[in-house]
C-alpha positions as CSV (number, residue, x, y, z in Angstrom):
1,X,12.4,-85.0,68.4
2,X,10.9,-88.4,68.1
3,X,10.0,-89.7,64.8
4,X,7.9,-93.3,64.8
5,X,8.2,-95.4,61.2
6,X,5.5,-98.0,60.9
7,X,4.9,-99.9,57.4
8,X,2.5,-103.3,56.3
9,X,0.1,-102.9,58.9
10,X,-2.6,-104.6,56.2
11,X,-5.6,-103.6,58.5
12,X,-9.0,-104.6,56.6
13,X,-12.3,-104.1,57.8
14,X,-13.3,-101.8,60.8
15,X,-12.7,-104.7,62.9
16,X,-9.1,-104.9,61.7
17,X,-7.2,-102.4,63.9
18,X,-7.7,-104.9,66.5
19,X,-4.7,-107.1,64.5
20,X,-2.2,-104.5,65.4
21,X,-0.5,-105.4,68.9
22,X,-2.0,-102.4,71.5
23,X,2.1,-102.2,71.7
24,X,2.4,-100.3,68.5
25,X,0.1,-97.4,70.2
26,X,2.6,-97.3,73.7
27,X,5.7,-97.4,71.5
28,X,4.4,-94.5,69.8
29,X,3.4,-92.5,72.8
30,X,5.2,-88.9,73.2
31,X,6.0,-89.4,69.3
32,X,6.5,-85.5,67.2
33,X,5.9,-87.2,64.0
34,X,4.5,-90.9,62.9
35,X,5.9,-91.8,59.1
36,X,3.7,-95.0,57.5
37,X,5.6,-96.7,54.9
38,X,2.6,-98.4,53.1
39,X,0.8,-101.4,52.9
40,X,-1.8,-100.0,55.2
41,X,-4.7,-102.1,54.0
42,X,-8.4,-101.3,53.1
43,X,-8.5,-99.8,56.5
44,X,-8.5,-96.2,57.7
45,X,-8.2,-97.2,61.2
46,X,-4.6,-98.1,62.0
47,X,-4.3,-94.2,60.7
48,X,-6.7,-92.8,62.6
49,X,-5.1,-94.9,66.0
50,X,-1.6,-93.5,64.9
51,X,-3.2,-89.7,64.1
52,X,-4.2,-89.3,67.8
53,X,-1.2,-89.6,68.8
54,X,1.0,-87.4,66.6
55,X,0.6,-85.8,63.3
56,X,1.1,-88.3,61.0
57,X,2.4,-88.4,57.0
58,X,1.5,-92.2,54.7
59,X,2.6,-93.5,51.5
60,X,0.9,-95.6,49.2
61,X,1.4,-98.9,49.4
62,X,0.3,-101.9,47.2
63,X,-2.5,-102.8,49.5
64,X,-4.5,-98.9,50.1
65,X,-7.3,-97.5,51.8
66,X,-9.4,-95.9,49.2
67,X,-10.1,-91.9,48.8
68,X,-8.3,-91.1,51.6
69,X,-6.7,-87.8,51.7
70,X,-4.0,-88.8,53.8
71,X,-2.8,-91.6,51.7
72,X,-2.3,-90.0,47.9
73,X,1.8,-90.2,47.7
74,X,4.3,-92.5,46.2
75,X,6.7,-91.1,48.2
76,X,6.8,-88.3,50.3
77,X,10.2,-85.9,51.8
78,X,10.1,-84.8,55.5
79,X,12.2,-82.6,57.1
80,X,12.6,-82.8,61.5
81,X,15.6,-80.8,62.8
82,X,17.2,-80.4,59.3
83,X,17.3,-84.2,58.7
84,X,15.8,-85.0,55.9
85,X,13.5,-88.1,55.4
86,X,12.4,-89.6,52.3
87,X,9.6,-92.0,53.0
88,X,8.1,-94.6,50.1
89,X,7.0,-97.9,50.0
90,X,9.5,-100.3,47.8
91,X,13.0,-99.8,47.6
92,X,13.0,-101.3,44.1
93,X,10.5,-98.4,43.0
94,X,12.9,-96.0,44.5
95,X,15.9,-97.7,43.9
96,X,15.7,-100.3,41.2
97,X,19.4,-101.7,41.4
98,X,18.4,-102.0,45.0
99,X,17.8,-105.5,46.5
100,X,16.4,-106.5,49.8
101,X,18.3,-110.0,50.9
102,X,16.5,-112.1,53.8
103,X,18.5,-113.9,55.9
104,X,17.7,-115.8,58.9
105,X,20.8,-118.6,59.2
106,X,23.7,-116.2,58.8
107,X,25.3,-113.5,61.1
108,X,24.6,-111.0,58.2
109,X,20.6,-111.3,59.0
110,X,18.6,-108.8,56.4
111,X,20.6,-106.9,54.6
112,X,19.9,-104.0,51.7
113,X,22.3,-104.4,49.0
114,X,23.2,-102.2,46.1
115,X,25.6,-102.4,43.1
116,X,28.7,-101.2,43.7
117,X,29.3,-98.6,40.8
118,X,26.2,-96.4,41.8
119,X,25.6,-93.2,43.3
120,X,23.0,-93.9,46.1
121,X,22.6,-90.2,47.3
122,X,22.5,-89.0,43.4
123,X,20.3,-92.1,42.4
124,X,17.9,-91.4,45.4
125,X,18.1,-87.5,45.1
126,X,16.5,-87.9,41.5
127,X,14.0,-90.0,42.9
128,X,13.0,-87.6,45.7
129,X,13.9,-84.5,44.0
130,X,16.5,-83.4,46.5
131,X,18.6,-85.0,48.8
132,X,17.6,-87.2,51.7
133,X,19.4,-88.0,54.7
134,X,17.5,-90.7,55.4
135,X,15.3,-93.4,53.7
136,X,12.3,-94.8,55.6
137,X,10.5,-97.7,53.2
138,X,8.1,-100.8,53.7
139,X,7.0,-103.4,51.7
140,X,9.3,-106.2,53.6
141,X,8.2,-107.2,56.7
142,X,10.9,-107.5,58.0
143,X,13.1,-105.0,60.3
144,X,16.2,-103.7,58.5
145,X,18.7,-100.6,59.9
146,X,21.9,-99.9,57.3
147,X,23.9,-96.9,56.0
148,X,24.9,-97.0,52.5
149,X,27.1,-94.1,51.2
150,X,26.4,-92.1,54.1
151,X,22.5,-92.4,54.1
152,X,20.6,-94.1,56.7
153,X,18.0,-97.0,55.7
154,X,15.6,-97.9,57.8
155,X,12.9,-100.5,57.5
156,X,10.2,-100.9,60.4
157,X,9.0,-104.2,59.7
158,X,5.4,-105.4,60.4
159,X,3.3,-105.0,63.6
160,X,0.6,-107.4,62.6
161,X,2.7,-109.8,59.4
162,X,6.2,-110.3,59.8
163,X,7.9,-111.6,57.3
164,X,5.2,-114.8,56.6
165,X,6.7,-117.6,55.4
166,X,10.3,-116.9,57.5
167,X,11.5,-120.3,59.1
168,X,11.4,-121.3,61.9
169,X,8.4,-119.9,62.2
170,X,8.6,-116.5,64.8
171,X,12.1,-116.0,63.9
172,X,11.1,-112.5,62.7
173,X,9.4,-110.4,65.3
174,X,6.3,-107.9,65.0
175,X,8.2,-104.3,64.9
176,X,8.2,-100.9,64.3
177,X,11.2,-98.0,64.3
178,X,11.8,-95.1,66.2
179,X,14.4,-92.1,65.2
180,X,15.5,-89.7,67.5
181,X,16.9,-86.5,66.0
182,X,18.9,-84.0,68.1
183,X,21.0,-81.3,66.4
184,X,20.6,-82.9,63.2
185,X,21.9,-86.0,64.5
186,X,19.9,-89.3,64.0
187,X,20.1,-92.1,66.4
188,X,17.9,-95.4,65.2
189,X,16.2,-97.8,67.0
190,X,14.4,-101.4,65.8
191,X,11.6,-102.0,68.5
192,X,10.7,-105.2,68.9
193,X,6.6,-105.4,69.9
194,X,4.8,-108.1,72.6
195,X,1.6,-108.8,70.8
């Protein structure tokens, strides 16, 4: 199965969707299952783009389309294969000892860090109300694949805002994940996007 994770797409308008690269829609293609971390903006289109291509689940983000039916969860638990995915928006919601680090001038590059006498898998299990395998969240911008404790992180970035601000200026690239899960086996991949 193919699972596409997509977050801080921050379409507005009905003119919006034309923000997000045309890439997002050919990285998706043959997708099982979109995941949409948030952050989607006042827009319903990005999900109507993404729906046409594969059934698709959304979290709320900080930045929402309003009375959409789709849209309604903090966080949300998927289950593909018997992997389990736990989808929200901010990692400090979910995980408040959590902290996202952005790096640019270092080999570390982004990095997810947490404090080294938790439990992530308990912490996270009371958050989701049973144990995820993996962790899809937003709210970055900014691509990020770790395991911590034995469960997978995964950030997709931004297809139309990565990372503002980052220096030098493109360093961060528009992106969006993909997992493929075989025999409850989960293989990540960043994918950068052309605009």
């Amino acid at each position: 199965m193919l699972v596409g994770i997509i977050a801080d797409t921050h379409i507005t308008g009905p003119d919006g969707i034309e923000k997000m690269p045309r890439s997002v829609l050919e990285a998706f293609r043959g997708a099982d299952l979109i995941l949409h971390c948030g952050d989607l903006g006042t827009s319903t289109a990005a999900l109507d783009e993404l729906e046409a291509i594969a059934p698709l689940k959304a979290t709320l983000g900080g930045h929402n389309p309003q009375n959409d039916e789709r849209v309604r969860e903090d966080q949300l638990v998927v289950e593909v294969e018997g992997v389990r995915i736990g989808l929200t928006f901010q990692m400090e919601k979910l995980a408040p000892s959590a902290q996202f680090i952005h790096e640019h001038d270092t080999s570390m590059k982004h990095r997810l860090e947490f404090p080294a006498d938790i439990d992530i898998g308990e912490d996270i299990k009371k958050k989701f109300g049973r144990p995820v395998d993996v962790v899809a969240f937003g709210g970055t911008h900014a691509a990020y694949v770790g395991w911590h404790q034995g469960v997978m992180f995964v950030n997709p970035g931004s297809p139309t805002l990565p990372e503002p601000g980052a220096e030098p200026e493109g360093i961060v690239k528009p992106a969006v994940a993909l997992l493929y899960i075989q025999g409850g086996t989960v293989s990540p991949l960043i994918l950068d996007l052309k605009s």
